[in-house]
C-alpha positions, 0 to 999 in steps of 0.5 A: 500500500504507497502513499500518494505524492502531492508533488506530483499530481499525475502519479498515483504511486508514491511511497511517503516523503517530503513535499515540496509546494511550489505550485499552490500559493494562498494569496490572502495574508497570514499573521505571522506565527509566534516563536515559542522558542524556549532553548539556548540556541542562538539565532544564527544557528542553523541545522545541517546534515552535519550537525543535526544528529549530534545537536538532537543528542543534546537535545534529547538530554536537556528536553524530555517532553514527550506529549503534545497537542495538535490544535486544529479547526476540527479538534485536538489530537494528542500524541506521545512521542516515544522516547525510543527514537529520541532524534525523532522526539526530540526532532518534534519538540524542537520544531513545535518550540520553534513554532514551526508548525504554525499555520502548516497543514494537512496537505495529503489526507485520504479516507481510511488510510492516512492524514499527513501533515507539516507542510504548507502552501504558505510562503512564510513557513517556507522560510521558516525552513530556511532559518531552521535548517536543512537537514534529514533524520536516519530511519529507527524501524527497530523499535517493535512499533507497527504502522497500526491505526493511530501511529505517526509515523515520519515520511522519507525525503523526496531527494535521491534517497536510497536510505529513507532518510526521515524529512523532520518537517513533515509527519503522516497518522495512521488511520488502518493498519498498513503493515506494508510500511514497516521497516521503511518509515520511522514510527515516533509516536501514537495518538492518546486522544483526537483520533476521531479528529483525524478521521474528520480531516480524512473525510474532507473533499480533495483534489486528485492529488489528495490535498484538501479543496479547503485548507486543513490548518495546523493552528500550533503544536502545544507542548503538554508534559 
């Protein structure tokens, strides 16, 4: 079972990964999302394939927070991150302290099967990239976990990949169990609360390359504990 590419609308056999949006640009004006930061790092810093994995390792010592909530126009989900895959966890709490995530979306939704989110059409969250880094995270596939409903899982990037390397913006929830992905993208966390919220967004209406005919917006990810 493969996930469909938002990137590429005329294929309908994609396996998950990073999407790029340069082809679905909002033209009404967003309020700039507020940085929540509350680390040390200094604003010069930049993420690298060099340095992330080291810095997630710190990272994962001095943050251990491992619950979060996924505000949206629909309702709320909570997850919790699994302290297994550490770069992973601590990838995801760095990024909603950041604020990432404010204001990106549900790009990719499909009924009974996934809702995948992270991305965005707006040009502001692009460059939040930009300031943040580039980067991609390893897979941990060997955790015991299963891509069973409610499990979150982290898509591969879109750049010539052979490892699956995890794009860290980016994230997608289990809505079945779709065993088929296992050993391929890194499972990091669960839903604890919310997942009827998650078939909600699934059910909305979309264009054919399953990205919602109205905007599925990540309001912001709060840390709970």
């Amino acid at each position: 079972m493969l996930l469909f590419n938002c990137e590429d609308k005329q294929s309908q056999k994609k396996s998950p990964t990073q999407n790029t949006v340069s082809n679905k640009v909002e033209t009404q004006t967003k309020a700039k999302p507020k940085d929540t930061t509350n680390t040390q790092v200094p604003e010069e810093f930049l993420l690298t394939k060099d340095n992330a994995m080291e810095f997630f390792l710190q990272y994962d010592k001095k943050h251990k927070e491992n619950k979060v909530r996924i505000v949206t126009d629909y309702g709320n989900i909570d997850i919790l991150l699994f302290n297994e895959t550490k770069f992973h966890r601590s990838n995801f709490i760095y990024l909603a302290k950041k604020g990432y995530f404010d204001n990106t979306q549900f790009y990719r939704v499909i009924e009974n099967y996934i809702i995948q989110g992270g991305s965005t059409d707006d040009r502001h969250v692009m460059r939040k990239r930009r300031f943040i880094g580039k980067y991609l995270l390893p897979t941990d596939t060997k955790r015991g976990f299963h891509h069973d409903r409610g499990m979150i899982s982290m898509p591969s990037s879109d750049i010539e990949n052979p490892y699956k390397l995890a794009s860290p913006y980016e994230f997608f929830i289990m809505l079945r169990d779709v065993h088929e992905l296992d050993g391929d993208y890194t499972i990091f966390g669960k839903v604890i609360s919310g997942l009827d919220v998650a078939d909600k967004i699934a059910n909305v209406d979309t264009d054919d390359a399953d990205w919602p005919l109205k905007n599925v917006y990540i309001r912001r990810v709060e840390i709970l504990e």
